[in-house]
N, C-alpha and C positions, 0 to 999 in steps of 0.2 A: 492249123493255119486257115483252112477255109471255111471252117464255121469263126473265124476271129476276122478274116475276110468280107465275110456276109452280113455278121451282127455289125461292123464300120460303116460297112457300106449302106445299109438300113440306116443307123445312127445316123449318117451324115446327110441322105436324103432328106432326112427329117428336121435336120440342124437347119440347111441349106432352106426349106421348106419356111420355116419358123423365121428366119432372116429377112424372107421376102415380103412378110409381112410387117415392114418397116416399122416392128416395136412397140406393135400398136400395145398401149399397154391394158386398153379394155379387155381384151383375149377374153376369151370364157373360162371358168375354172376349170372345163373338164377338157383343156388344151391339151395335154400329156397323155390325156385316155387313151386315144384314139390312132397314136405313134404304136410301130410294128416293133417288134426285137426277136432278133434268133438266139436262142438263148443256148449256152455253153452248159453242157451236163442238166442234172435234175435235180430239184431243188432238195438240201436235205432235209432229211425230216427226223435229223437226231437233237436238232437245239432243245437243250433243257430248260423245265418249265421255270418259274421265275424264282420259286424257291428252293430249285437245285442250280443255282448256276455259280459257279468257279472258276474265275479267271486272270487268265495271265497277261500282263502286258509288254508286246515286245518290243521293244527298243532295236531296230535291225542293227545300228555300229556297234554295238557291245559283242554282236554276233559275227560278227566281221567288216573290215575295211570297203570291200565291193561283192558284190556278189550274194547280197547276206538275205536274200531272199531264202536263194539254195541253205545258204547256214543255218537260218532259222528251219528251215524243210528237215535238213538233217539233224536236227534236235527235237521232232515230233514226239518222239519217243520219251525222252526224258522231259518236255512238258507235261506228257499226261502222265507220266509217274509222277507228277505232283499233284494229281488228281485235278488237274483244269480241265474243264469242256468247252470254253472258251478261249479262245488267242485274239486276241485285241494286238494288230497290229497301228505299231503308231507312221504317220503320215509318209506312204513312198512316192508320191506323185511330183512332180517333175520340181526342183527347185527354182528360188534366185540365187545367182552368185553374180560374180564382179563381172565374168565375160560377157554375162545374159544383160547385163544393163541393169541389175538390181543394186541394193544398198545397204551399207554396210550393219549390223555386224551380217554378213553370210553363212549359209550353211546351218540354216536354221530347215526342219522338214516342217513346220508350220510358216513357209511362208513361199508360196506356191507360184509358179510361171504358169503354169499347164497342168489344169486338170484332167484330162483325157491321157496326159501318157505317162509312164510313169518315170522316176529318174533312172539313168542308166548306172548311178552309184549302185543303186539295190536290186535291178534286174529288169527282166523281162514281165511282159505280160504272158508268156510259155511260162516262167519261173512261178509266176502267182498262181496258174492255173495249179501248176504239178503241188504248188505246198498245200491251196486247199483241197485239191482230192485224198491230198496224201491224210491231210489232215479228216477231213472227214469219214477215212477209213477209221479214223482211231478214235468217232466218237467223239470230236471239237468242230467246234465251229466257229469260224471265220467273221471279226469286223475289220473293214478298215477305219482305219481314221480320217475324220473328211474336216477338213478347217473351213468355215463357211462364211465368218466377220469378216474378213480381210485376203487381199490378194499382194504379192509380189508387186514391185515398182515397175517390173518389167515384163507383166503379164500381157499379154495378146490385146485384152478387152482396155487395157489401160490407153491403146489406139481406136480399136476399135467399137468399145463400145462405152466411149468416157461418161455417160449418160447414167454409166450405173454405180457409178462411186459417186460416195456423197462429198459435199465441200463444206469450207469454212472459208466464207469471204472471200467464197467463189473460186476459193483451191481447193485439189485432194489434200488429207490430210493422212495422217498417221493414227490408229488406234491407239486407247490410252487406256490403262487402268490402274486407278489410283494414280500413287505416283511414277509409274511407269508407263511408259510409251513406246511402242512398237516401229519404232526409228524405222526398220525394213519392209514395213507393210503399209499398204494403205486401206482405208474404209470401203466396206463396202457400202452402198445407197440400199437398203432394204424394203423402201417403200416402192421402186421402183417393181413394179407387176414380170417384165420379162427377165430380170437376172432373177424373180423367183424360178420361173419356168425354167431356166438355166439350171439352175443348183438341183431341180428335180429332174429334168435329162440327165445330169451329173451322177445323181443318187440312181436311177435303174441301168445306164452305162456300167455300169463295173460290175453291178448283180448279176446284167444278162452275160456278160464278156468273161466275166471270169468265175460266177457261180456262188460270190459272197454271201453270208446271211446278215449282211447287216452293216450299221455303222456304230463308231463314238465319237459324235458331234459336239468337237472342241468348242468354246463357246458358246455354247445352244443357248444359253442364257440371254444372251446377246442379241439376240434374232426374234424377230416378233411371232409369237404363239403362232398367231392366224398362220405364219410359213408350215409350221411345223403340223399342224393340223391337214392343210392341203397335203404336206409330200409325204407323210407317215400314209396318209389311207391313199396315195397314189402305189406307193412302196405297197402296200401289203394287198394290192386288190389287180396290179397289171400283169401277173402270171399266177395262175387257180393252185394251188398246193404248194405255192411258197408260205414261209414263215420266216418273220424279218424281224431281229431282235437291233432295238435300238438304243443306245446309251448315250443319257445326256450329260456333258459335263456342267455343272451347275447343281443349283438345289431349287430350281423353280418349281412350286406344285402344280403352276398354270401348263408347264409343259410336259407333266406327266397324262396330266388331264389331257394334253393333246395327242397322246401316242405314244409316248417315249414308255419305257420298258423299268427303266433303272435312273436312277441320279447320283452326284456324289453326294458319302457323310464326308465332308466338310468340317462341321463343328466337330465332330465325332471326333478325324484326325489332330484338330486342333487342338482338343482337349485332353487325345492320350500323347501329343507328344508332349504341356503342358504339366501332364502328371509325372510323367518319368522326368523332365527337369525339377521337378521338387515346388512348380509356381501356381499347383490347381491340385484338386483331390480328390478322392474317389467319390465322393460325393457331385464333384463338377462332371465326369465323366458318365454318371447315371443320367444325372439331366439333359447331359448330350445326348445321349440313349434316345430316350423316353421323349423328347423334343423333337428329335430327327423321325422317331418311329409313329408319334402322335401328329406331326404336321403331314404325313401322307399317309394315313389310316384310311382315307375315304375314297383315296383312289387305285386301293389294290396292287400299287407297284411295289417294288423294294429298293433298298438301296444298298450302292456297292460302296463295300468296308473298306480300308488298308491301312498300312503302317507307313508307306511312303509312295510314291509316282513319279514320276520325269518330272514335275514340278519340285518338288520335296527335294529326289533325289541332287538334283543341279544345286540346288545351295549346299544339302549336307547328308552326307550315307546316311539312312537307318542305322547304324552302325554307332558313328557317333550322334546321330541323333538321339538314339536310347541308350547311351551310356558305354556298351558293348554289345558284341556278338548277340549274348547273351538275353541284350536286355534287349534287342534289335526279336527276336526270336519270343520274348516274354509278350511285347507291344504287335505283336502280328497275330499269336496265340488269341488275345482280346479281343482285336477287331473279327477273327472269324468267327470265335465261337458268340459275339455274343447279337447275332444274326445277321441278315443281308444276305450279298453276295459278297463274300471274299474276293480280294485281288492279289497277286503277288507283281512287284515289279522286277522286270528283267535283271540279273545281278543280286537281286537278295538274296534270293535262297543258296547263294554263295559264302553270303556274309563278307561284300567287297568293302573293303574300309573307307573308300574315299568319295567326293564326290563325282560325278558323271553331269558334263556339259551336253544337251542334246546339238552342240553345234559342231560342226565335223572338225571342226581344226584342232576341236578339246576329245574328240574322241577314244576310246577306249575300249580295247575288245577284251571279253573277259576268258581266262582258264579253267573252263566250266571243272579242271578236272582238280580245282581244288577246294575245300570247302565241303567234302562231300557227305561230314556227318554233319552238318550244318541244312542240309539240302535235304536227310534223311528226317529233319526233325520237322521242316516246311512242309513235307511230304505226310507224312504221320498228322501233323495240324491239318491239312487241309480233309484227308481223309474223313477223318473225326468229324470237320465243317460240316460232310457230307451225309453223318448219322440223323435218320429223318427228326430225333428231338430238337439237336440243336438246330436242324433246320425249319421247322414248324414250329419249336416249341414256344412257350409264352417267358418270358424273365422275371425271375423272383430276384431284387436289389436286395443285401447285405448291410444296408446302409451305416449300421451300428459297425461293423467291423471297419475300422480307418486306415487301419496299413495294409490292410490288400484287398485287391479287387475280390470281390466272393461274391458270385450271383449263380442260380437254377439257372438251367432250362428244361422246361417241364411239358410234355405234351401227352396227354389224356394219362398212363396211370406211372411214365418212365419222369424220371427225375434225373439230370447230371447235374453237378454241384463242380463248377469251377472254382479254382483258389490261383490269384495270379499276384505275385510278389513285385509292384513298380521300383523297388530300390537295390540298391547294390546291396545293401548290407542287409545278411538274416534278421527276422521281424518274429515277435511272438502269435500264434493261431489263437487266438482267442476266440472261441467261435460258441454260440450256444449248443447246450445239449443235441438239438436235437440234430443237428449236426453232424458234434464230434464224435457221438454214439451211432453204434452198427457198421454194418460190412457194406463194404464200395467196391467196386471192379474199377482200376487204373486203365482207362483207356488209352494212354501213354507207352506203358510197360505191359497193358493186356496182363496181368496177374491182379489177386485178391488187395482189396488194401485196408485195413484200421487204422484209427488214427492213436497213434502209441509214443508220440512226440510232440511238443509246442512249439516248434521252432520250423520256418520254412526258408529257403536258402535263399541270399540274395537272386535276384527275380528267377526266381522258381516258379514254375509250373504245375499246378495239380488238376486232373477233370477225372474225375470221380462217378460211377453211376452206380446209385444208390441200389443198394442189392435186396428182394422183398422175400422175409421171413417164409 
């Protein structure tokens, strides 16, 4: 409490300091430099490099009602049994609801009163400390989720500092995308020079306080480059031996270029959940590959894979999204192995059937304790993710074979040959010679394997690594 004490009390000199300078919005870029912080623990120095990373995202309600800070802490263990070194937690910072003066629908953790504290649904700032130490004993590392477009109706700044929300015919308005609009949230004004310097006291507040390595900047697409340019090299340069992994939601290559670490595939998802409904083919799924992998070739990032997210998930489980359990477990197999960073979302690797509303009225805590050979096979995929072929390696497409996915990955003399079935119903192997000849190791089953049958089961699974004479 007295170094959480210290680092406030610093933080809020500095706040209070920045205030008095009545918003000048000239400020110098290197305004933030020059801010003290006492910082909580030392920074880790276990975050995996970009082409081992594994991560899971946590939904706190699925973990419990209140207090699910702790619930999530007490499941460290069986996070990294599914071989994550990442926990992406999703938004705990303070909400809007009906009492606070916000709008309805409520109960949304992306739509925010108070960035500085967190909500008291999910816990403490004690609570956050204990899960990432906990967590960093075991080799993971910590983002939070930070929502940056938009604030709560009933946020502080919405009095105070109206200057920084943008209008339309001189109103705040509500964020819109496509056809939807964010009825509970309003815009934020991004041109404005001090709510930048805001959202980067924002972004090293919770690093120094609680010892975070990082964030996943919902929206970042959203937000103009030049931001993220400034607060990624303010982030990675204001304490000597930190390492700040950031993830941008979006698929901009201007903001990889800027900082950002990772992006989503995007098209990727869209086109394996396309496949498994029977409306795209393996051929449309390569070229999501090979498009997603060739539009950020030049800036050394990667991108993070999945089968589903709190996006996804809120319309329709993985579950029935891919047909079954089964085919939920076939469509996650794909996105990991066929590179990136793998993600699992809270509740898959359960194999829960239905959909999950991130909004608290629709909540849902899950029975971690059931589904558990469901969770064994999550676990076994992700490992495998984690063999440095398929994580380095280059992709050889199958293209000629049509009813199932069949692509290498190959790096310098090892070779894996995946075979992934997107239908319910067994499909014949048609595969050329050089293929269906010689001895494979079942990295599945870890036993020998020959191919000594044409038939592969409805969305069946094979990775295979090619055995040398």
């Amino acid at each position: 409490m007295k170094h959480l004490l210290l680092a406030c009390t610093i933080f809020i000199t500095a706040l209070v300091n920045s205030h008095c300078t009545n918003e000048d919005s000239s400020a110098p870029s290197n305004q933030t430099a020059d801010e003290e912080y006492l910082f909580y623990g030392t920074p880790f120095d276990g975050i995996p490099t970009l082409d081992n990373l594994r991560i899971y995202e946590a939904a706190p309600r699925v973990f419990a009602k209140s207090n699910s800070l702790q619930a999530i802490r007490a499941r460290l263990d069986a996070i990294g049994s599914l071989q994550a070194n990442v926990l992406w937690i999703m938004p705990i910072f303070s909400m809007s609801s009906e009492q606070t003066g916000g709008r309805a629908p409520f109960g949304s953790p992306y739509c925010i009163r108070d960035f500085y504290a967190l909500d008291e649904e999910f816990g403490t700032v004690a609570d956050l400390r204990a899960l990432v130490e906990d967590a960093h004993e075991r080799g993971i590392a910590v983002i939070l989720d930070l929502v940056t477009n938009h604030t709560g109706w009933d946020h502080v700044w919405i009095k105070e500092h109206p200057e920084w929300y943008a209008r339309r015919n001189g109103e705040m308005y509500s964020p819109d995308s496509g056809s939807t609009t964010y009825n509970n949230s309003v815009q934020l004004d991004w041109n404005n020079r001090s709510l930048r310097w805001e959202f980067i006291r924002i972004m090293k507040y919770w690093i120094a306080v609680a010892n975070i390595d990082g964030y996943r900047c919902d929206s970042a697409d959203w937000i103009p480059v030049e931001f993220w340019e400034e607060a990624i090299a303010e982030l990675r340069t204001f304490q000597p031996g930190r390492r700040v992994l950031m993830l941008a939601e979006g698929t901009s290559v201007e903001r990889l270029d800027a900082g950002f670490d990772l992006n989503y595939g995007w098209r990727f998802c869209d086109t394996l959940e396309a496949l498994f409904a029977g409306s795209a083919e393996v051929a449309d799924l390569f070229a999501a590959d090979r498009s997603e992998w060739n539009s950020i070739a030049a800036t050394g990032k990667t991108k993070m894979r999945f089968a589903t997210n709190h996006d996804r998930t809120a319309a329709a489980s993985p579950v029935a999204q891919y047909g079954s359990v089964e085919g939920s477990v076939a469509a996650f197999a794909i996105a990991a192995w066929m590179g990136g960073a793998p993600m699992i979302y809270s509740s898959q690797e359960i194999g829960y059937p239905d959909r999950i509303s991130i909004f608290k009225r629709d909540a849902v805590v899950m029975d971690w304790t059931t589904g558990t050979d469901i969770t064994k096979k999550f676990a076994r995929i992700m490992e495998i993710a984690a063999d440095e072929t398929i994580r380095k390696g280059e992709t050889r497409y199958f293209e000629e074979i049509t009813n199932l996915v069949c692509f290498e990955r190959c790096y310098e003399t090892d070779e894996i040959l995946v075979l992934v079935n997107p239908s319910k119903n067994p499909v014949d192997m048609l595969l050329p010679d050089d293929l269906s000849e010689g001895l494979y190791q079942d990295l599945l089953n870890r036993t020998n394997f020959q191919f000594t049958t044409t038939q592969i089961e409805g969305y069946g699974i094979r990775i295979l690594r090619r055995l040398k004479e």
